[in-house]
TORKOL-4160 file (C-alpha; in steps of 0.2 Angstrom, whole numbers, padded with zeros to 4 digits, m for minus):
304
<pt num="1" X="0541" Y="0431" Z="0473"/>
<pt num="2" X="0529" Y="0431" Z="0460"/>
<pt num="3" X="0533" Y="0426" Z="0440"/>
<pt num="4" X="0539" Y="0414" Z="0433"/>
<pt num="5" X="0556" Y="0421" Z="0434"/>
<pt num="6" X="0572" Y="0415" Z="0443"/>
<pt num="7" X="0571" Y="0425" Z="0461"/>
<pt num="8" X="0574" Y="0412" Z="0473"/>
<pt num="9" X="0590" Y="0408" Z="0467"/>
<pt num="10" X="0592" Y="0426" Z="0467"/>
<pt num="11" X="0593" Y="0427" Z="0484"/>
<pt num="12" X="0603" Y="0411" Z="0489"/>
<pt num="13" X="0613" Y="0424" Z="0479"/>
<pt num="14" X="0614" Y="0437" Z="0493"/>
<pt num="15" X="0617" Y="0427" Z="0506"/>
<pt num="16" X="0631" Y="0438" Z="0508"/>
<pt num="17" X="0624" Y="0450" Z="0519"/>
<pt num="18" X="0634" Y="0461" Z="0527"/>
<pt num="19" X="0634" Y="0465" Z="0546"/>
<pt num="20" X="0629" Y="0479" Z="0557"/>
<pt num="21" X="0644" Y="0488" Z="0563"/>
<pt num="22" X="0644" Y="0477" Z="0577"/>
<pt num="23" X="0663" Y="0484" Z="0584"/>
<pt num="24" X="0658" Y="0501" Z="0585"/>
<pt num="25" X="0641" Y="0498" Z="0594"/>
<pt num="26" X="0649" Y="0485" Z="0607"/>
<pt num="27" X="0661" Y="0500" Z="0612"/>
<pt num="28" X="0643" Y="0510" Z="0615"/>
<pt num="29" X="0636" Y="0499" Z="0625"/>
<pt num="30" X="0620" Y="0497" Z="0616"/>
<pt num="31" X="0619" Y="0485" Z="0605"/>
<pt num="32" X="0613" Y="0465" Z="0616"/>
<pt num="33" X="0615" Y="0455" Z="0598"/>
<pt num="34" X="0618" Y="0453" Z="0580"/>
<pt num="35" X="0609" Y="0467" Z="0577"/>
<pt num="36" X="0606" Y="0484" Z="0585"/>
<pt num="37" X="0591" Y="0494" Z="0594"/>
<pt num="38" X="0594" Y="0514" Z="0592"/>
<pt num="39" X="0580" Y="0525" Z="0592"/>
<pt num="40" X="0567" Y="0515" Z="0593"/>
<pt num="41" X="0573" Y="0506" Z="0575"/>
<pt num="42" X="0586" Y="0491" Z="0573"/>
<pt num="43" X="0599" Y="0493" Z="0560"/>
<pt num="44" X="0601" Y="0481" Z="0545"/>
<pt num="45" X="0616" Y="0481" Z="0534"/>
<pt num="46" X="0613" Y="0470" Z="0518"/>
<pt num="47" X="0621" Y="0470" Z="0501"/>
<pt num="48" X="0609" Y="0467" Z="0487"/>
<pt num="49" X="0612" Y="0465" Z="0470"/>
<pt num="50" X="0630" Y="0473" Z="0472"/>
<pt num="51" X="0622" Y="0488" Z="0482"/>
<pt num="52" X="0623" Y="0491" Z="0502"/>
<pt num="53" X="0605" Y="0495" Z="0509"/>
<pt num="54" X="0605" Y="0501" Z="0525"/>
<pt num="55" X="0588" Y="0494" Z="0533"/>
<pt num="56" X="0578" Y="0499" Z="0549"/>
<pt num="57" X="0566" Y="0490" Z="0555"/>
<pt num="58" X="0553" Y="0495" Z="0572"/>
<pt num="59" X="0554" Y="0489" Z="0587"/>
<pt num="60" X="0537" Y="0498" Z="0593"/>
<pt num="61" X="0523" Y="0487" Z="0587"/>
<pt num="62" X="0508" Y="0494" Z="0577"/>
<pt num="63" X="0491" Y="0489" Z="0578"/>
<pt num="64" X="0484" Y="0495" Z="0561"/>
<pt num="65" X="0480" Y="0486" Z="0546"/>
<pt num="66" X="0496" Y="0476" Z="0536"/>
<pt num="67" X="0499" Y="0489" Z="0522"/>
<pt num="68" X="0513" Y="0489" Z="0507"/>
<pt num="69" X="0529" Y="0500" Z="0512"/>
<pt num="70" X="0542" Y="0502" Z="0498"/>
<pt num="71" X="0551" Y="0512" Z="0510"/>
<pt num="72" X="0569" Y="0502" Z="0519"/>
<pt num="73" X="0558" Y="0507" Z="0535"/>
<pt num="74" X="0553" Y="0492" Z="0540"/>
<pt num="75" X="0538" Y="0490" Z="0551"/>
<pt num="76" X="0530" Y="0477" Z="0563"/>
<pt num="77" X="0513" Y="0473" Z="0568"/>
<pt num="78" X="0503" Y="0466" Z="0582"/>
<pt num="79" X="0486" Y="0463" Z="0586"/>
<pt num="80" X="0473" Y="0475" Z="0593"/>
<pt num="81" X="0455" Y="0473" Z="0600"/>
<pt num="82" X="0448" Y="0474" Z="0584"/>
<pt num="83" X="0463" Y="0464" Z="0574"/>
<pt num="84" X="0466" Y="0450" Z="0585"/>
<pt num="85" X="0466" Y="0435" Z="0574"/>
<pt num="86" X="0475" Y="0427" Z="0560"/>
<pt num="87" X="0461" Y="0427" Z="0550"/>
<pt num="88" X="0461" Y="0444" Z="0553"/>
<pt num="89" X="0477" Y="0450" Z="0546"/>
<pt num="90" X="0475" Y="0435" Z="0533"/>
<pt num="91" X="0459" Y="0447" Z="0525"/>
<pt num="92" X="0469" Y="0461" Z="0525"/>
<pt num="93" X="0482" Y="0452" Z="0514"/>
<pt num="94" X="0469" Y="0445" Z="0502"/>
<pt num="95" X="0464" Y="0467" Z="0503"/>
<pt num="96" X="0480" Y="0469" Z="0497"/>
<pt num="97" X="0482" Y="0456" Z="0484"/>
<pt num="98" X="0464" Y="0465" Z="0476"/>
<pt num="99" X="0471" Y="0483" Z="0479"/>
<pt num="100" X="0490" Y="0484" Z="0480"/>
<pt num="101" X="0502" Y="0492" Z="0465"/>
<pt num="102" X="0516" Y="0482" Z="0470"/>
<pt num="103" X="0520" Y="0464" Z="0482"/>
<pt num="104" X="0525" Y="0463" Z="0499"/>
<pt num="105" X="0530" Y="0449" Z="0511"/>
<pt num="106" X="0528" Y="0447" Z="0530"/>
<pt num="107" X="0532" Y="0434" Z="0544"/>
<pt num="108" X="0522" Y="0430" Z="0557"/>
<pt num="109" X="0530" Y="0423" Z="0572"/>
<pt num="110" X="0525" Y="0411" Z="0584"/>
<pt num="111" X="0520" Y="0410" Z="0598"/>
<pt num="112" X="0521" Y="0430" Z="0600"/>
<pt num="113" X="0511" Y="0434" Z="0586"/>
<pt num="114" X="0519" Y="0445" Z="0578"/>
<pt num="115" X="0519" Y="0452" Z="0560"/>
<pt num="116" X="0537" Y="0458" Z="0554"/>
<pt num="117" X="0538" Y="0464" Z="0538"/>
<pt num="118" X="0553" Y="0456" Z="0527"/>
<pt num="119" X="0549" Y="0462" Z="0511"/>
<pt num="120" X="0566" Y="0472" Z="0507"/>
<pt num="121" X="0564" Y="0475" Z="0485"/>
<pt num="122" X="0554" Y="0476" Z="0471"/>
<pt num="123" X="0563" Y="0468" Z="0455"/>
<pt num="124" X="0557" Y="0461" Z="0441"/>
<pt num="125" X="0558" Y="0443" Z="0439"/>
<pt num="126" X="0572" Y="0432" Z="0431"/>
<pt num="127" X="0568" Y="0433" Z="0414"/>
<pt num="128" X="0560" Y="0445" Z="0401"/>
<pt num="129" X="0544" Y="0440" Z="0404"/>
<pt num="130" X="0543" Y="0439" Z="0423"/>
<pt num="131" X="0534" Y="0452" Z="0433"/>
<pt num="132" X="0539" Y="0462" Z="0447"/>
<pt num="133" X="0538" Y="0454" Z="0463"/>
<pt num="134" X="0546" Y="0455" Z="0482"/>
<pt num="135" X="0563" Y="0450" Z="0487"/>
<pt num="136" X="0565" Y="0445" Z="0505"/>
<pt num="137" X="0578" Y="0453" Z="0517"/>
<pt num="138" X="0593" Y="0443" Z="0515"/>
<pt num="139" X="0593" Y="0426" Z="0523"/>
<pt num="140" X="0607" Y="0433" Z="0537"/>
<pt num="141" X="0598" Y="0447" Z="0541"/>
<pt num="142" X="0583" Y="0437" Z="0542"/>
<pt num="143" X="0592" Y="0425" Z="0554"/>
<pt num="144" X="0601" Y="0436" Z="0565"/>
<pt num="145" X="0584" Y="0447" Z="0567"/>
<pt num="146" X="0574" Y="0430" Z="0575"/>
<pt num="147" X="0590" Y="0424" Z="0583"/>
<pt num="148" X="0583" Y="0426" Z="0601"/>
<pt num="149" X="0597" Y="0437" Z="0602"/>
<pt num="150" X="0590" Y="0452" Z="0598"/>
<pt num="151" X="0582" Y="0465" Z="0612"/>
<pt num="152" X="0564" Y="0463" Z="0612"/>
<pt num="153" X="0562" Y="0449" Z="0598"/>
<pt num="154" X="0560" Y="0433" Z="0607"/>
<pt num="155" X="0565" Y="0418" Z="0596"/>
<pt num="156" X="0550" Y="0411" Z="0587"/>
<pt num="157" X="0546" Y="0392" Z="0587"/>
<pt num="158" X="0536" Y="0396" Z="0570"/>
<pt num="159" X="0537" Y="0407" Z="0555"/>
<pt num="160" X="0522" Y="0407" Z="0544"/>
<pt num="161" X="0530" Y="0416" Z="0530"/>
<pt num="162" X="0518" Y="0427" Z="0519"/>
<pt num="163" X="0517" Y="0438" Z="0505"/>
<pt num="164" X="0504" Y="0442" Z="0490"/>
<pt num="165" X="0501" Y="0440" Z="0471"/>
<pt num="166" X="0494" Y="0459" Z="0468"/>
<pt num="167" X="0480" Y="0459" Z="0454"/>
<pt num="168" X="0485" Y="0475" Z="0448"/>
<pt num="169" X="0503" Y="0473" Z="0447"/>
<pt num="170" X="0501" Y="0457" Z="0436"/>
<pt num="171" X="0488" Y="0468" Z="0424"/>
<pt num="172" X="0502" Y="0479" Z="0423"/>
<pt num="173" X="0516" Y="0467" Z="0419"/>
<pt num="174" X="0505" Y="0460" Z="0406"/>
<pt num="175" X="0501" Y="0475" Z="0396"/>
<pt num="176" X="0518" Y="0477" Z="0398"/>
<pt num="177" X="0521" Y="0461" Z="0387"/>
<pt num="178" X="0514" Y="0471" Z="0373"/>
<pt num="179" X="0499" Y="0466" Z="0364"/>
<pt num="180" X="0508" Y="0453" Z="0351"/>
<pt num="181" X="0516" Y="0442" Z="0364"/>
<pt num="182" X="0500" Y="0442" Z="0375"/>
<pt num="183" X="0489" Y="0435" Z="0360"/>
<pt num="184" X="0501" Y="0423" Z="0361"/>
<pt num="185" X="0499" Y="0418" Z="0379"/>
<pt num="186" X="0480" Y="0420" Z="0377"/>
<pt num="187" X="0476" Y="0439" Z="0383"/>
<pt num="188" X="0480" Y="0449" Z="0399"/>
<pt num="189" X="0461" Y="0444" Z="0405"/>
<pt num="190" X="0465" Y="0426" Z="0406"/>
<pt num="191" X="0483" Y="0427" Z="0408"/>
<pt num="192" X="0482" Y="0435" Z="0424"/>
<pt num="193" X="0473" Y="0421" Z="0432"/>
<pt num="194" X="0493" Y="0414" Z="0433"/>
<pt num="195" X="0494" Y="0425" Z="0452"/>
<pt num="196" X="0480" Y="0413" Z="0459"/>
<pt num="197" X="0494" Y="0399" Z="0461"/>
<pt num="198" X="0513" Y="0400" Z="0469"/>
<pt num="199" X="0522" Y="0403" Z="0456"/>
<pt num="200" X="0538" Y="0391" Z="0454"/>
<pt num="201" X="0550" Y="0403" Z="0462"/>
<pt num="202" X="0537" Y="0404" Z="0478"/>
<pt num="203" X="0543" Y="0386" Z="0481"/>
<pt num="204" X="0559" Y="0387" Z="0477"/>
<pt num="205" X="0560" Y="0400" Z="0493"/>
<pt num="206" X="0552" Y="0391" Z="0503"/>
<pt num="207" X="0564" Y="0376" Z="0503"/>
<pt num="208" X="0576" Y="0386" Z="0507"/>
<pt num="209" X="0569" Y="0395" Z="0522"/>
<pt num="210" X="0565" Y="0379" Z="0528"/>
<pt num="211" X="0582" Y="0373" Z="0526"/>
<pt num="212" X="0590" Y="0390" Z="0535"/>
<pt num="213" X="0579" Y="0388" Z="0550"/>
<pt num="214" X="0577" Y="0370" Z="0552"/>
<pt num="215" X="0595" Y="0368" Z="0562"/>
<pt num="216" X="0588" Y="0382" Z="0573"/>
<pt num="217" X="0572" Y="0372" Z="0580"/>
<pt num="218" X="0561" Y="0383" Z="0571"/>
<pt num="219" X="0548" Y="0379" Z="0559"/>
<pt num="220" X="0545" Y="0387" Z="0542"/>
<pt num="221" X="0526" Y="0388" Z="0533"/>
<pt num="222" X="0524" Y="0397" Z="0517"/>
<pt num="223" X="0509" Y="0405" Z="0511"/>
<pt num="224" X="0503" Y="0418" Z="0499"/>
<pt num="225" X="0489" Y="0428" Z="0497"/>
<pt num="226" X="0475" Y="0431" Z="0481"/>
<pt num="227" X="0462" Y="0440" Z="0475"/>
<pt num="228" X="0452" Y="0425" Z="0482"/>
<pt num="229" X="0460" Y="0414" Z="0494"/>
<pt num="230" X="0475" Y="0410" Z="0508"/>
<pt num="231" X="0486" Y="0395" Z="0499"/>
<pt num="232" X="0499" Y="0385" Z="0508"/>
<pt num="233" X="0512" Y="0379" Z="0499"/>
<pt num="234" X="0527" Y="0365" Z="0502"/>
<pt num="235" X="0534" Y="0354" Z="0492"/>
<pt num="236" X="0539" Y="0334" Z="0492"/>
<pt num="237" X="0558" Y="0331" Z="0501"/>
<pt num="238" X="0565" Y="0324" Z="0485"/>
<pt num="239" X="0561" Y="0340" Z="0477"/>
<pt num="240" X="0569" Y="0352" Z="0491"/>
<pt num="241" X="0585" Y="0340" Z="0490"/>
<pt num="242" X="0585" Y="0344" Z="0472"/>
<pt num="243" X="0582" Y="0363" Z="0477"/>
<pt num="244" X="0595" Y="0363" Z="0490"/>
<pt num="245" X="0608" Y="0354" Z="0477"/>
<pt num="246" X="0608" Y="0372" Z="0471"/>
<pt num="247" X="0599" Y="0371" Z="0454"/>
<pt num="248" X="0590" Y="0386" Z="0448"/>
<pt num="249" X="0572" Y="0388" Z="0445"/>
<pt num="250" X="0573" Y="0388" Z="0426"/>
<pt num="251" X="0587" Y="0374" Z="0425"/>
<pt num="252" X="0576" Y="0362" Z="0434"/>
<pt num="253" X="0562" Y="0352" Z="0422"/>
<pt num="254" X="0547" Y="0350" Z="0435"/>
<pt num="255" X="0546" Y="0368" Z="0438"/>
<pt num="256" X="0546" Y="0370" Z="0421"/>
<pt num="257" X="0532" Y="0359" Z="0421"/>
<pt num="258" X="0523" Y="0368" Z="0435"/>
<pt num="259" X="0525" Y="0385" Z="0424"/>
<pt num="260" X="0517" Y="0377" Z="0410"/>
<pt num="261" X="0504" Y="0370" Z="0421"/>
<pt num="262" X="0500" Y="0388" Z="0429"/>
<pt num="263" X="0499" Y="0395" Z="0412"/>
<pt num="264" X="0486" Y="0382" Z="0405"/>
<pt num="265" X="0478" Y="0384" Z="0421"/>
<pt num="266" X="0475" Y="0403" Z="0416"/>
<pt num="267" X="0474" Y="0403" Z="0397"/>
<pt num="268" X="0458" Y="0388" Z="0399"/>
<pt num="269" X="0450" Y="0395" Z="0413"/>
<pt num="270" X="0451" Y="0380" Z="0424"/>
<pt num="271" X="0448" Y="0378" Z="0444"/>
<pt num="272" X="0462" Y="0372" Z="0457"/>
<pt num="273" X="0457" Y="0354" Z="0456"/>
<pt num="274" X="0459" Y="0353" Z="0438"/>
<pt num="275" X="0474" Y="0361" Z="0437"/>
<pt num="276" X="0481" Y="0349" Z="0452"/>
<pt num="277" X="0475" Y="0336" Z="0439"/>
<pt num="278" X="0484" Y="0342" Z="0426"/>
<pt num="279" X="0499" Y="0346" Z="0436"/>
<pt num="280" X="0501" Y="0330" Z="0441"/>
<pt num="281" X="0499" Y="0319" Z="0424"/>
<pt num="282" X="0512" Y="0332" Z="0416"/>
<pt num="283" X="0522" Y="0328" Z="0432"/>
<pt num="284" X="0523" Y="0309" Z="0428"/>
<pt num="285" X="0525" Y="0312" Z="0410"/>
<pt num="286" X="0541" Y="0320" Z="0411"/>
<pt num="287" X="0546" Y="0305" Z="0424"/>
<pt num="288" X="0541" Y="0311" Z="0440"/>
<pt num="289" X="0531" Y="0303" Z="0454"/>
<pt num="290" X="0517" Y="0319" Z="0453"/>
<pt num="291" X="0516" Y="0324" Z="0471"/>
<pt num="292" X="0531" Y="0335" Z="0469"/>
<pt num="293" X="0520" Y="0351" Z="0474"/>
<pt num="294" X="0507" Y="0352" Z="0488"/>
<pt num="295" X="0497" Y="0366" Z="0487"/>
<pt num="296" X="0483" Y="0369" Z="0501"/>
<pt num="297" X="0468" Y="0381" Z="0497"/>
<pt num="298" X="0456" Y="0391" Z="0510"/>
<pt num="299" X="0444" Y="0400" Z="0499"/>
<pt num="300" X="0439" Y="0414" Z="0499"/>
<pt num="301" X="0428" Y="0425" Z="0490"/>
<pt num="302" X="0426" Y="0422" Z="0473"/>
<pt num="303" X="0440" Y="0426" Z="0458"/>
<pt num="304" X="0437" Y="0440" Z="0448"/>
């Protein structure tokens, strides 16, 4: 979800999930929905990328920290005596984005409060300079998992969706850019400033997990995590029925614009607000109204 790259179109792409063998579990007698509990685990069926993954995800809820699994064992998370708040498992996020080699995502559902993670792949971004980042369960999966069909998943009238922009990943990336094409984007110490915003792709999702669940009653917010902060993110409803119109990220010019914006925003060193400035006079340079990207900031800590 990271990058400037071209993941959210991606994953329109894979819409095409496949199902869960639904005939032969009927006959067994075990399966209540779209997707079945065996062994303590439901069973996904997606097709990514051309490939069939076979997914499980638990139905016994955990109480430990939120931690990245690059496993298809999919796990899910409640709170504890000692984890019992948002905040909590928001701090453990912001852990991650300071300590983790690669991305994850999460949703958290409401009103049962649970966290179920949905992060499914790790792929590198649309284009040769995106990073790696996370890609989502597809959206069926995703929808037939929070049906309210499903034995022991209650249908949610919220999803906070989240995930994080790992520091050490994007140092990584960078390097990986080799040390000519960096100087040119202003050096890796700067450049990596880039994971402290959405990155265009991040919204680009996130119209289109609103549009899925929408018709279901549920609600869908979008957040990520950094080194020093909780962002939400949404954008204006001309610019998700631009989205939904089915462009891709790098065919449509105001994310371009928010790239270059994010990638000033690292090379001069600049804070949120002047970067939200900025964004927004490019914005209506180009012949837009400049409230195309709504991004709200909880600090915390301080960026390194």
């Amino acid at each position: 979800m990271s990058g400037a790259g071209d993941p959210g179109s991606n994953r329109r792409g894979f819409l095409v999930t496949v199902g869960v063998g639904l005939a032969g579990s009927a006959l067994s007698g075990c399966c209540r929905g779209p997707i079945c509990l065996r062994d303590g685990r439901y069973e996904l069926r997606a097709r990514l990328r051309g490939q069939v993954y076979q997914f499980h995800v638990d139905a016994k809820l955990r109480t430990g920290p939120l931690t990245l699994n690059q496993t298809t064992f999919l796990r899910r998370y409640k709170g504890s005596a000692t984890v019992d708040t948002v905040a909590a498992r928001e701090a453990q996020l912001i852990s991650l984005a300071w300590t983790a080699a690669h991305e994850d995502a999460f949703f958290l559902t409401l009103p049962d409060g649970v966290w179920t993670e949905v992060g499914a792949l790790t792929e590198r971004g649309g284009n040769p300079d995106g990073v790696h980042g996370v890609r989502l369960l597809p959206m069926r999966s995703l929808v037939d998992l929070f049906s309210g069909r499903v034995e022991k998943i209650p249908a949610p009238r919220t999803i906070v969706s989240y995930h994080y922009h790992p520091r050490k990943l994007a140092v990584r990336a960078l390097r990986d850019l080799g040390p000519e094409r960096l100087k040119r984007f202003g050096g890796s110490d700067r450049m990596v400033r880039m994971i402290h915003l959405p990155s265009a792709s991040d919204f680009h999702l996130h119209v289109w997990l609103q549009n899925t669940f929408a018709p279901r009653g549920v609600g869908v917010i979008s957040k990520v995590a950094v080194p020093d902060a909780i962002i939400g993110y949404r954008v204006s409803a001309t610019l998700a029925r631009r989205v939904l119109a089915g462009q891709r990220v790098s065919k449509m010019p105001e994310m371009l614009v928010y790239e270059r914006a994010r990638i000033t925003f690292a090379r001069h060193q600049w804070s949120r607000r002047q970067f939200l400035h900025h964004l927004t006079a490019e914005l209506k340079k180009a012949g837009f109204g400049g409230d195309e990207f709504r991004i709200q900031v909880d600090r915390r800590g301080s960026v390194g």
